[in-house]
C-alpha positions in Angstrom: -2.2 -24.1 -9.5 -4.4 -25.4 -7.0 -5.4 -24.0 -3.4 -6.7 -26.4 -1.1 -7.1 -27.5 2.6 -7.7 -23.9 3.4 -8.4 -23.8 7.7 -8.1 -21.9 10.5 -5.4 -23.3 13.0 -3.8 -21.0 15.8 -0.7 -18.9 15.0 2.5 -20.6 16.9 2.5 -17.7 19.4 -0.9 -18.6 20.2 -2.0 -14.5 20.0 -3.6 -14.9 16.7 -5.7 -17.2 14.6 -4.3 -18.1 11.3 -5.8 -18.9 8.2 -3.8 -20.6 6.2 -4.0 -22.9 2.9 -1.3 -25.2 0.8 -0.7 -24.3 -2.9 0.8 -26.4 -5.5 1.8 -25.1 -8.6 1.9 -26.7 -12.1 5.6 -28.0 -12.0 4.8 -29.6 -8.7 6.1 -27.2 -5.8 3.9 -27.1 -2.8 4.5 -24.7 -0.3 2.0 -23.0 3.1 0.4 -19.1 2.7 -1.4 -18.0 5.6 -3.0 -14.6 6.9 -3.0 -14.0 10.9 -6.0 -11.7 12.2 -7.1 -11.3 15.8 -9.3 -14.5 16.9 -12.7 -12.7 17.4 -12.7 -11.3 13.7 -11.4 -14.6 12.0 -13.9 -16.9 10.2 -14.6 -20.2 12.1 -14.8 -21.5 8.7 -13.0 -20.4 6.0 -13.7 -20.3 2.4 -11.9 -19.5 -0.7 -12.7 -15.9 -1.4 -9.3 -14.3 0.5 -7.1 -16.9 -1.4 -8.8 -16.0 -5.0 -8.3 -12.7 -4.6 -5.0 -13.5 -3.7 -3.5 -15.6 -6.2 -4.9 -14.1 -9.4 -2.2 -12.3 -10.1 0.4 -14.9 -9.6 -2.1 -16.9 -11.8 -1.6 -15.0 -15.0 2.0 -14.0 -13.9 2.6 -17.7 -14.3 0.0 -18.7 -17.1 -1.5 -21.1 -15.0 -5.6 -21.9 -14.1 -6.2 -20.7 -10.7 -8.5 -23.7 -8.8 -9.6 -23.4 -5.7 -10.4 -26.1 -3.5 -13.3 -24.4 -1.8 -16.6 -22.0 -2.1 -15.9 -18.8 -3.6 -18.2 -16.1 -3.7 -19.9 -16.1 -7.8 -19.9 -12.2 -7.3 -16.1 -12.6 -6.7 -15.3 -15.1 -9.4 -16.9 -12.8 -12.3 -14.9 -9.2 -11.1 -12.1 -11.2 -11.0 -12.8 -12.3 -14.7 -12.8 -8.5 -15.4 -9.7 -7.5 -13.4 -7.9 -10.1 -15.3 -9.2 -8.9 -18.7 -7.9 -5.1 -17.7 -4.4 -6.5 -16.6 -4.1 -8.0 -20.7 -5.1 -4.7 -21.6 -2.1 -3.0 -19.7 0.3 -6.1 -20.6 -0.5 -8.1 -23.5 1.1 -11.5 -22.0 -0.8 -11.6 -19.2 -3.4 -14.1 -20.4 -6.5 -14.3 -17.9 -7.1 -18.1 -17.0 -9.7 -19.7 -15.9 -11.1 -20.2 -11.9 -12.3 -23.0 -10.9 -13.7 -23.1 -7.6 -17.5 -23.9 -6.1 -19.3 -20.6 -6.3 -21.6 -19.3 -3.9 -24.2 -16.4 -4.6 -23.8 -15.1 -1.3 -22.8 -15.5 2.5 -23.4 -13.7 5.7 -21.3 -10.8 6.0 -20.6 -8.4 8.6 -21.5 -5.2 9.9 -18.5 -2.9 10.1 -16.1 -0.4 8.0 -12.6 -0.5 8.0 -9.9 1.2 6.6 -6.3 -0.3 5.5 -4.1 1.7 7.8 0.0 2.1 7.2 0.6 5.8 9.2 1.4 7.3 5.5 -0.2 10.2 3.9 -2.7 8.2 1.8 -4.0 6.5 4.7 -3.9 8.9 7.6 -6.3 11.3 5.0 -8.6 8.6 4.3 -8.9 8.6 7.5 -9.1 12.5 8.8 -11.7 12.8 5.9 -13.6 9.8 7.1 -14.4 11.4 10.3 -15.7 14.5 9.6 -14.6 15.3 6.1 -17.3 14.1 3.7 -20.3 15.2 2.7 -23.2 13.1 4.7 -24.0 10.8 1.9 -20.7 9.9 1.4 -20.1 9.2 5.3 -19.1 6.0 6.2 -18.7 5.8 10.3 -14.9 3.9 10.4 -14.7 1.9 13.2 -11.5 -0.3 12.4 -8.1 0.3 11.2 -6.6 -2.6 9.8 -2.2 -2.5 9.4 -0.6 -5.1 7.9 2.7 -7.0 8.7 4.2 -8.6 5.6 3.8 -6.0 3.7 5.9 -3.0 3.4 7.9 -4.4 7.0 9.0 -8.0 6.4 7.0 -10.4 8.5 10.3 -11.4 10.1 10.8 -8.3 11.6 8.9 -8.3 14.5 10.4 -6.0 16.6 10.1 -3.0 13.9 6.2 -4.2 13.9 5.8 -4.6 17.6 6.8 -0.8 17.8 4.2 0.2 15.2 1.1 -1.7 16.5 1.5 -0.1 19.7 1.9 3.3 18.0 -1.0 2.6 15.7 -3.2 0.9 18.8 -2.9 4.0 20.9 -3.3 6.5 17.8 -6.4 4.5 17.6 -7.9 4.9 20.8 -7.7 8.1 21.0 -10.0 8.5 18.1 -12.3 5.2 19.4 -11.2 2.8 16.6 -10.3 -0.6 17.0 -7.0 -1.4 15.6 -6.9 -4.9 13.8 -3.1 -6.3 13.3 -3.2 -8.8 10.9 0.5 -10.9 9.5 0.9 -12.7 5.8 4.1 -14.8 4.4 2.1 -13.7 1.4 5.2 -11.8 0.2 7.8 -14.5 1.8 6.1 -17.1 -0.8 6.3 -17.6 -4.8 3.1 -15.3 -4.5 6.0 -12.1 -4.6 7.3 -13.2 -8.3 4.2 -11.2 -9.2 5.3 -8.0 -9.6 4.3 -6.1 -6.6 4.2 -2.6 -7.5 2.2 -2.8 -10.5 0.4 -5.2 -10.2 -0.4 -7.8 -6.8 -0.6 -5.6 -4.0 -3.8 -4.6 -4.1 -4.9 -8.0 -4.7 -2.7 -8.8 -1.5 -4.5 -5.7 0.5 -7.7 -7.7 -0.8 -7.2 -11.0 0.4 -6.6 -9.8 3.9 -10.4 -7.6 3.9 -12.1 -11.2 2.6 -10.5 -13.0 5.9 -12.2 -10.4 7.7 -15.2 -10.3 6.2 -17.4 -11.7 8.3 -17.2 -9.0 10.5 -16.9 -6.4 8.2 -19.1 -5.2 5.1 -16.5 -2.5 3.5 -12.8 -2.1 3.7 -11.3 1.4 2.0 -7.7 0.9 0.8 -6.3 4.9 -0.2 -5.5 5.4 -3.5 -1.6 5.7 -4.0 -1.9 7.5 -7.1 -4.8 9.4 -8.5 -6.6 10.3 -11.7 -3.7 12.1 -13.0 -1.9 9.6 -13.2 -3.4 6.8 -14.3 -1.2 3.9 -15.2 -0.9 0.3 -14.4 -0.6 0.3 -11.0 -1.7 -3.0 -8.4 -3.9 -0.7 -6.8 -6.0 1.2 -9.2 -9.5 3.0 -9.4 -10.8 0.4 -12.2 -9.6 -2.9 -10.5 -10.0 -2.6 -6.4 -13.2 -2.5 -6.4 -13.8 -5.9 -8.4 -12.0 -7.5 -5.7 -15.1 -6.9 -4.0 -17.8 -9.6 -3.4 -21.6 -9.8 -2.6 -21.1 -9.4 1.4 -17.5 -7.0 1.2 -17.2 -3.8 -0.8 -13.5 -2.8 -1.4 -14.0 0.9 -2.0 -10.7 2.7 -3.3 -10.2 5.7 -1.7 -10.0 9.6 -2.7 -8.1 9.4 -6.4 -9.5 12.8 -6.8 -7.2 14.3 -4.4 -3.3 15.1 -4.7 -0.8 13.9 -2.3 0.0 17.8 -1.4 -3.3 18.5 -0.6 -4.0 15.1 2.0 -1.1 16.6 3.2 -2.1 19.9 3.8 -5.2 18.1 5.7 -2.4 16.1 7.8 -0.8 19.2 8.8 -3.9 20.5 11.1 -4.0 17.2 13.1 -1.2 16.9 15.6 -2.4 13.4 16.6 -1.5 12.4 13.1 1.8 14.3 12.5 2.8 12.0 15.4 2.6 9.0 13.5 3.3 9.6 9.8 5.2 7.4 8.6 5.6 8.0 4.8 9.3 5.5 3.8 9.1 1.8 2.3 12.5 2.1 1.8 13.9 1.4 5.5 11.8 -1.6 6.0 11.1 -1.0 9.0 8.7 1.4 11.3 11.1 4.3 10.8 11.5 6.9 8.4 14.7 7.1 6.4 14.8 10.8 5.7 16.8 10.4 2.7 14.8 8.9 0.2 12.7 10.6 -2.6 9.8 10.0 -0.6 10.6 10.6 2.2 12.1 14.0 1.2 8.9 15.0 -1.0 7.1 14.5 2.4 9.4 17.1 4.3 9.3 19.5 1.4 5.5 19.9 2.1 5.7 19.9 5.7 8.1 23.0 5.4 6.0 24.8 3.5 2.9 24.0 5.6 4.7 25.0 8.7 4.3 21.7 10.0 7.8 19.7 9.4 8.7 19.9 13.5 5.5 17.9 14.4 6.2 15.1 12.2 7.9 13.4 15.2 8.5 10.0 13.2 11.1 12.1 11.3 14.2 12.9 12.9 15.5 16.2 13.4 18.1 16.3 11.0 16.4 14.9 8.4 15.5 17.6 6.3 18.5 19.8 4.2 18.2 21.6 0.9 21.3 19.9 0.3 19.3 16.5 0.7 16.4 17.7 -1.8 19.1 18.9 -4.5 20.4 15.6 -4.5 18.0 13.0 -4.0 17.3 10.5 -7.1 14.2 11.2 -8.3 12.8 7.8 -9.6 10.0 7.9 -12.2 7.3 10.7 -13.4 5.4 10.0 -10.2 8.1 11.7 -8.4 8.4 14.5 -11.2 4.7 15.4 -10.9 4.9 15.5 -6.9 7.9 17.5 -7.0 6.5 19.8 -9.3 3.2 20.4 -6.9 6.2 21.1 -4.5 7.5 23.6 -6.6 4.7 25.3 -7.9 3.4 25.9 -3.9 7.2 27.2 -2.9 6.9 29.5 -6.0 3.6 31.0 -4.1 5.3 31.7 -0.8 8.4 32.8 -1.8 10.5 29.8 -0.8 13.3 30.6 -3.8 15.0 28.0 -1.5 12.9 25.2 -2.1 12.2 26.0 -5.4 15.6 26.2 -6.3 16.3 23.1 -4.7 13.5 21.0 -6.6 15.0 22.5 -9.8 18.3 20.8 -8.9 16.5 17.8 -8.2 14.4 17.2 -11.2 17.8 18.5 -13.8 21.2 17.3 -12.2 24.1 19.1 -13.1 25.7 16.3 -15.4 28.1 14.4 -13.5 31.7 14.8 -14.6 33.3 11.7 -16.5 36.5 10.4 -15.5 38.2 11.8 -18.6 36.3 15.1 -18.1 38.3 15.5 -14.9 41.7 13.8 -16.4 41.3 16.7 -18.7 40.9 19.4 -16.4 43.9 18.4 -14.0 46.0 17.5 -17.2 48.9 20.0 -17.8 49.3 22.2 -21.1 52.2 21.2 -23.2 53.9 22.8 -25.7 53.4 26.6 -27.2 
């Protein structure tokens, strides 16, 4: 595949500038990605780092060399060598291929640190720790929070978005960040028939920090997972950080710390009760309230006594009758289910823990000829 005339153009609402560049792929299709940031942090010129990042995936999803028509940073071009080479190591038949692009040793970067902001639990911690939560050599002072469209909320749905940039911009404020709302077809494009979840959205979360980058000189994008659970996963400890260059550090954010315990650190802000926002499901800027997530994420609230300030939940949201029964869908959800468990077994919620039990071992569902049997009369002696 081949990237090329990569520029910067206005978005058609005229709010944003857009970078955008063609693709072509081997069997001929040609079709238009582009990234929308606010005009003072796009580049007047664009290079070829954000698309680089970007398509690698799709690159050895699709066995194709990845060429870019542009500069691309040589720092870039060699981590991307080794992300590629860890991606065979977790699947076999993804091959790493070659980029062929122009490479630079270095451009000017920018001066700022920024943070990858969605309102969940990973990010919202990041944050809170960020400002005021790390030792002083570890301190980074976080002046921008950058939430995507395109992602997790389709970049069609612009009403849903509209509601959580103005949530997000005045969550901002009152903490003195600038909030940086950027859009992508990324996932509207071929780009999406590499697989998402375990492998291309941290390259996607990527290519959006290298539009920015000459304004910024590190972007922190919250680790999902953690250490204890270490599996291929598109945003991992080994691999975000080669997506970095010689002017943009990505730096993957607190592994080291379970999800129950950023959310004990949630609990004690208010400000950020009020705009947690934990569900992919709904597609939209609401949470569902019904799904695994979602329900792992009341679980802890009740047992931090904070469930009623998470305002982006509504009231009825939360039942033990909606824990007991909510389908539980890999051993991510097991392990964060049991952290649940073991933390209602210390405060004597027999309720919750009884509930979680139900949840990870379901009563077997009767068959249809279980049930013809029961209502089936006795004949005979």
């Amino acid at each position: 595949m081949i990237v090329r005339n990569i520029r910067r153009v206005r978005s058609p609402d005229g709010e944003r500038a857009r970078i955008e560049a063609q693709v072509r792929y081997g069997d001929g299709r040609v079709e238009v990605v582009w990234i929308e940031v606010p005009p003072r942090l796009a580049p007047e010129e664009p290079g070829g780092d954000a698309w680089a990042a970007a398509f690698a995936p799709l690159a050895v999803s699709l066995g194709e060399p990845l060429r870019i028509a542009a500069s691309v940073d040589s720092t870039l071009v060699a981590n991307l060598g080794r992300v590629m080479e860890i991606w065979h190591g977790w699947d076999p038949s993804l091959e790493p291929v070659s980029v062929e692009c122009d490479a630079l040793a270095s451009r000017p970067g920018g001066d700022a640190d920024a943070a990858f902001f969605s309102g969940g639990v990973d990010s919202l911690f990041t944050l809170l720790r960020e400002r005021g939560g790390l030792p002083a050599g570890d301190h980074v002072d976080i002046t921008h929070l950058v939430t995507v469209h395109g992602f997790d909320i389709p970049v069609g749905a612009r009403k849903a978005f509209g509601r959580l940039e103005r949530r997000h911009g005045r969550f901002a404020e009152t903490r003195g960040l600038t909030l940086v709302p950027v859009a992508t077809n990324l996932r509207d494009t071929r780009w999406a028939e590499a697989d998402w979840a375990t492998l291309a959205h941290g390259a996607g979360f990527a290519a959006v920090a290298h539009v920015l980058a000459t304004r910024l000189r590190s972007v922190r994008l919250a680790a999902s997972s953690g250490f204890r659970d270490l599996r291929p996963w598109g945003s991992h400890p080994h691999t975000d950080p080669l997506f970095s260059s010689s002017r943009l550090r990505l730096v993957h954010d607190a592994p080291e710390v379970r999800r129950i315990d950023k959310l004990a650190t949630i609990a004690r802000s208010p400000e950020a009760l009020a705009v947690l926002r934990v569900c992919w499901r709904s597609r939209s800027d609401a949470n569902c309230g019904r799904c695994v997530k979602c329900l792992r994420t009341l679980a802890g609230l009740e047992l931090l006594g904070a469930r009623g300030a998470a305002t982006r939940f509504r009231p009825d949201a939360w039942s033990l009758e909606y824990l007991e029964t909510v389908e539980v869908e890999g051993p991510w959800d097991v392990r964060e289910l049991r952290d649940l468990r073991e933390m209602a077994a210390q405060q004597g919620r027999w309720d919750i823990q009884r509930a979680i039990d139900t949840a990870l071992d379901p009563p077997p569902r009767p068959t249809w000829w279980s049930r013809f049997r029961r209502k089936r009369p006795r004949v005979g002696g």
